[in-house]
PyMOL commands that place a pseudoatom at each C-alpha (Angstrom):
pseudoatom trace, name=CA, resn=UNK, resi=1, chain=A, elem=C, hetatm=0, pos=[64.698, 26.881, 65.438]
pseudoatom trace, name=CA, resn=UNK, resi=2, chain=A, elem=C, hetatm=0, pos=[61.333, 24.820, 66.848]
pseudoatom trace, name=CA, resn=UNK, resi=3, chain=A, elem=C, hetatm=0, pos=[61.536, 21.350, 66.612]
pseudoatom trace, name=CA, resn=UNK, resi=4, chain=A, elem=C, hetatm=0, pos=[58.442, 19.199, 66.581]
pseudoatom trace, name=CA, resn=UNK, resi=5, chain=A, elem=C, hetatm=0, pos=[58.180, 19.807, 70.447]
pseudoatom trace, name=CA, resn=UNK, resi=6, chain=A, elem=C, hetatm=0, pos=[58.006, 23.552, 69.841]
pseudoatom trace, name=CA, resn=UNK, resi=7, chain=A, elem=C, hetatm=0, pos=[60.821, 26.327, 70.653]
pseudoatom trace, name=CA, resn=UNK, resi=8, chain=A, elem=C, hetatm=0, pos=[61.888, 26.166, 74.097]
pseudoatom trace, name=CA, resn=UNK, resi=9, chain=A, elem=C, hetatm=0, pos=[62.198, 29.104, 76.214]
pseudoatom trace, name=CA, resn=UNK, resi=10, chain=A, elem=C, hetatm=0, pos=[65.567, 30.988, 76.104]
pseudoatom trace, name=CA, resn=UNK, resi=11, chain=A, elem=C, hetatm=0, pos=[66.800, 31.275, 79.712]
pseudoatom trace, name=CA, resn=UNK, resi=12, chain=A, elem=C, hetatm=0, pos=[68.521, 34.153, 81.328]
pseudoatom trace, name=CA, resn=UNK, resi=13, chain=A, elem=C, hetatm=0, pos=[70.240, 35.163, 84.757]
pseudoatom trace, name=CA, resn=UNK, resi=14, chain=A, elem=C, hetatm=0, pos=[66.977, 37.198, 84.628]
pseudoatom trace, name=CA, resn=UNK, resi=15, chain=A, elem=C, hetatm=0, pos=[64.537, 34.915, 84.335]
pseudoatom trace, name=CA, resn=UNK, resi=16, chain=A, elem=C, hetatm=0, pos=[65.669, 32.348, 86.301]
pseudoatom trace, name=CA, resn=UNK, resi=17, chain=A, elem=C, hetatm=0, pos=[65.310, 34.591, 89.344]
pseudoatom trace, name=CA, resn=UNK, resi=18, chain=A, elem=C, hetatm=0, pos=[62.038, 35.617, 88.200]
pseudoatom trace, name=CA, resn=UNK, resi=19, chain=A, elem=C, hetatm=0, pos=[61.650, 31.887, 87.966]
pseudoatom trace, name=CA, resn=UNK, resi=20, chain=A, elem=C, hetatm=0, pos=[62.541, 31.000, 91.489]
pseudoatom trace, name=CA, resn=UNK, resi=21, chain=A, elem=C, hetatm=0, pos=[60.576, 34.177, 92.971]
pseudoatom trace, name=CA, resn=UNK, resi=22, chain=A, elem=C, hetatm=0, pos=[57.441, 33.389, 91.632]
pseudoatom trace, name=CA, resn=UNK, resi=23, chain=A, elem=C, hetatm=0, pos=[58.185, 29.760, 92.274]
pseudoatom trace, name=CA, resn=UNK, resi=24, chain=A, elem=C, hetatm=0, pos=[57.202, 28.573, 88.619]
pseudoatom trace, name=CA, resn=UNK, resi=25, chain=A, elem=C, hetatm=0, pos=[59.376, 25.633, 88.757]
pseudoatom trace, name=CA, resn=UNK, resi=26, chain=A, elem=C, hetatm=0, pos=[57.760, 21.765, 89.573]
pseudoatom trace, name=CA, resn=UNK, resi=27, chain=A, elem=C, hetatm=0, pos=[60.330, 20.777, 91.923]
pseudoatom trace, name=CA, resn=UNK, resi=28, chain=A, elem=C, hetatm=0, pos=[63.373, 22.257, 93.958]
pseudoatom trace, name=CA, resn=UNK, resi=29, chain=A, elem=C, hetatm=0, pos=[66.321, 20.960, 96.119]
pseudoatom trace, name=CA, resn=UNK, resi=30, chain=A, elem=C, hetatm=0, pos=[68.784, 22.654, 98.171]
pseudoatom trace, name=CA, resn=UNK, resi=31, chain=A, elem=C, hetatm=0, pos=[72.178, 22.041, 98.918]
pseudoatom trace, name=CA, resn=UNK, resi=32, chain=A, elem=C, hetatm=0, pos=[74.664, 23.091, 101.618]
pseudoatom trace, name=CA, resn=UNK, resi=33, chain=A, elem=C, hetatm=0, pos=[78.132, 21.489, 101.736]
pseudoatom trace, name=CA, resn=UNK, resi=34, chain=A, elem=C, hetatm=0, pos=[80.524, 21.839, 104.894]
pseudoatom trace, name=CA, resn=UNK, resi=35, chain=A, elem=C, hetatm=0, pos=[83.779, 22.132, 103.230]
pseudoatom trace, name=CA, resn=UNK, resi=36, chain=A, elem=C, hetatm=0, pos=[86.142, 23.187, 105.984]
pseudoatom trace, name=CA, resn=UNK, resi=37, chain=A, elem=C, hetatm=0, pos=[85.563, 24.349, 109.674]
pseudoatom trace, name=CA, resn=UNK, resi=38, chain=A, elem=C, hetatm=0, pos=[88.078, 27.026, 110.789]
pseudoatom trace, name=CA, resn=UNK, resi=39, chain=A, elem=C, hetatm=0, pos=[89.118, 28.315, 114.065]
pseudoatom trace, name=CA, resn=UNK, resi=40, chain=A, elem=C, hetatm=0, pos=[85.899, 30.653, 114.008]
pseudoatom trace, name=CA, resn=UNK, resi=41, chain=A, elem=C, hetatm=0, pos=[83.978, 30.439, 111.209]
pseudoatom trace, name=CA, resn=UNK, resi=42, chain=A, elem=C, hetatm=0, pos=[82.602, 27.418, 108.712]
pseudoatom trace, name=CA, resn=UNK, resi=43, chain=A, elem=C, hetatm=0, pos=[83.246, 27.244, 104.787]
pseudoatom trace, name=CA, resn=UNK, resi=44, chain=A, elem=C, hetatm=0, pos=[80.188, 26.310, 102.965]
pseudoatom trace, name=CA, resn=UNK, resi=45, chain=A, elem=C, hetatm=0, pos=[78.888, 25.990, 99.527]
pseudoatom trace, name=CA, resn=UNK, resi=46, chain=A, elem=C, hetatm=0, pos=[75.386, 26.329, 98.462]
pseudoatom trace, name=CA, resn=UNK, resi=47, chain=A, elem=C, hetatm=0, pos=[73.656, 24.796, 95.349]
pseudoatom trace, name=CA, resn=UNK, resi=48, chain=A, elem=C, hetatm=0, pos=[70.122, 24.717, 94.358]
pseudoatom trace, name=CA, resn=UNK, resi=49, chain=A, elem=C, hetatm=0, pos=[68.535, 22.479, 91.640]
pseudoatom trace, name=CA, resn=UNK, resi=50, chain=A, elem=C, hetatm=0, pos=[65.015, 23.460, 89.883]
pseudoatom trace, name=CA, resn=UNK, resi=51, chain=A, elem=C, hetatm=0, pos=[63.092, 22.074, 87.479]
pseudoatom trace, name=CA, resn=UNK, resi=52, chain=A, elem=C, hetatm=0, pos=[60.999, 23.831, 85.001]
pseudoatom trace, name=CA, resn=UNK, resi=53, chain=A, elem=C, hetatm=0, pos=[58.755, 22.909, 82.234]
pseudoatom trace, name=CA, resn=UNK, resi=54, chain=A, elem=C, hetatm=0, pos=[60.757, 19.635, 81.960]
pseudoatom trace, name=CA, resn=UNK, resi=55, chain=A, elem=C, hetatm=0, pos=[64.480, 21.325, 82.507]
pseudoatom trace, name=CA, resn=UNK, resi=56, chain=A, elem=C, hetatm=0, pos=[67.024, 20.797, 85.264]
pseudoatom trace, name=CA, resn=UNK, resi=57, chain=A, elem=C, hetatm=0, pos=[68.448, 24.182, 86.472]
pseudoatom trace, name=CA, resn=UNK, resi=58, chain=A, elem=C, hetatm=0, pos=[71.222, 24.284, 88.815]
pseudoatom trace, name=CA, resn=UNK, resi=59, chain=A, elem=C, hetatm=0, pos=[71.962, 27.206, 91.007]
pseudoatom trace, name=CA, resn=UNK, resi=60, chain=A, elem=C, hetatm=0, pos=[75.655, 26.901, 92.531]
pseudoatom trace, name=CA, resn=UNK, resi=61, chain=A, elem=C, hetatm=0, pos=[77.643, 29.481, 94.307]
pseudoatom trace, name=CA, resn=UNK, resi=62, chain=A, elem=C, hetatm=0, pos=[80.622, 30.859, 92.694]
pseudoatom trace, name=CA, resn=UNK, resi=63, chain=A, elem=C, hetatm=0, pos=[83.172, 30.954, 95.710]
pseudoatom trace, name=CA, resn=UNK, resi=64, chain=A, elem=C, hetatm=0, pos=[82.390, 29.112, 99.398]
pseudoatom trace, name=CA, resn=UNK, resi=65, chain=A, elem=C, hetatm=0, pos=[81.289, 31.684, 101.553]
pseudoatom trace, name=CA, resn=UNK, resi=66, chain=A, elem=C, hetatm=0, pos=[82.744, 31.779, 104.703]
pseudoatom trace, name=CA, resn=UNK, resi=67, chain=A, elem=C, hetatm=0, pos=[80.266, 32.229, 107.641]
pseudoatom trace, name=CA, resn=UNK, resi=68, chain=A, elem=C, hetatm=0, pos=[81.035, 32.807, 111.813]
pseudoatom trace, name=CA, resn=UNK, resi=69, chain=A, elem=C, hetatm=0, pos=[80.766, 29.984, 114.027]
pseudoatom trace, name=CA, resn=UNK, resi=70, chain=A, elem=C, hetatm=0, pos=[78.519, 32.427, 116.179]
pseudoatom trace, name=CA, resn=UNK, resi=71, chain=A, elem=C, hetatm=0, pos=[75.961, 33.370, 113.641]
pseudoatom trace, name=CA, resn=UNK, resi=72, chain=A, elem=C, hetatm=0, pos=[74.452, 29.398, 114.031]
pseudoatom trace, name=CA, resn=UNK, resi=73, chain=A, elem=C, hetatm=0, pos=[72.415, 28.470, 116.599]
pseudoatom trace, name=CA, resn=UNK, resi=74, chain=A, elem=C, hetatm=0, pos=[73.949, 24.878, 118.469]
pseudoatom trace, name=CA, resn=UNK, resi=75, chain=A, elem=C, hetatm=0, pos=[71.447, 23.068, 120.651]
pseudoatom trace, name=CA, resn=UNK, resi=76, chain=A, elem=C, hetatm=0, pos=[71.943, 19.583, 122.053]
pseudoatom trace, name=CA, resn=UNK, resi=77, chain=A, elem=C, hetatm=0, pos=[69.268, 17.212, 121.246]
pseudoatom trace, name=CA, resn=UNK, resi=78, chain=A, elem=C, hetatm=0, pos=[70.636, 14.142, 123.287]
pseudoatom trace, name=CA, resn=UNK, resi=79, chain=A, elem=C, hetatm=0, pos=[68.650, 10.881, 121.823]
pseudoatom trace, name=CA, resn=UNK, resi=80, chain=A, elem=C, hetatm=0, pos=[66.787, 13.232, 118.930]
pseudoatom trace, name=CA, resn=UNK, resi=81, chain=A, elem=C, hetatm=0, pos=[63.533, 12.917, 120.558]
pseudoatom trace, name=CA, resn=UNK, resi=82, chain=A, elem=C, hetatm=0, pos=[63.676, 16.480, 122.249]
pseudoatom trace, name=CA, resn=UNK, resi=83, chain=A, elem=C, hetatm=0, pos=[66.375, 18.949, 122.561]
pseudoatom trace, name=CA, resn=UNK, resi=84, chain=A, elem=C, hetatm=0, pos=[67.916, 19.254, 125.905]
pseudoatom trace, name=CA, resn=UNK, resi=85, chain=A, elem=C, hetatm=0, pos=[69.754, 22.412, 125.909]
pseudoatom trace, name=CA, resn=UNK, resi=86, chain=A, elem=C, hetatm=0, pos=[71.201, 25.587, 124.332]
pseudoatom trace, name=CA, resn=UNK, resi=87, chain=A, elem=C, hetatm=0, pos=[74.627, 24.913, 123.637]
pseudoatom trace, name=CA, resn=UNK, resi=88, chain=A, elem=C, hetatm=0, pos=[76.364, 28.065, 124.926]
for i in range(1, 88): cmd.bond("trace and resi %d" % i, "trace and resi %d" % (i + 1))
show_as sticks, trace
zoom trace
């Protein structure tokens, strides 16, 4: 049923990635939580938050995913101004 503001679109898993691929959405944040590091890999979550035609859409993962320590890149950056080194 349309109220006054007219029928609103019916979302689906579907469009929402159609959504996010064609970029059709006015704003967009991105979220990555450290939950736990392990001996040698991190435990993350990611969450994503979209708005469209006036509607917040969030984006979470289901289960932490659970990524190795040496997939990341680690460089020292020593004040911030420039980065010093690889970290090896």
């Amino acid at each position: 049923m349309g109220g006054f503001l007219g029928e609103q679109e019916k979302l689906t898993r579907e469009r929402v990635k159609e959504i996010l691929r064609n970029k059709e959405y006015n704003y967009f944040e991105e979220k990555v939580k450290l939950l736990e590091v392990r001996d040698d890999s991190v435990l993350l979550t990611i969450s994503f938050l979209i708005e469209h035609k006036s509607r917040m859409i969030v984006i979470e993962e289901k289960e932490p995913i659970v990524v190795p320590f040496s997939d990341f890149k680690v460089e020292d950056w020593g004040d911030g101004i420039r980065k010093l080194a690889d970290i090896e």
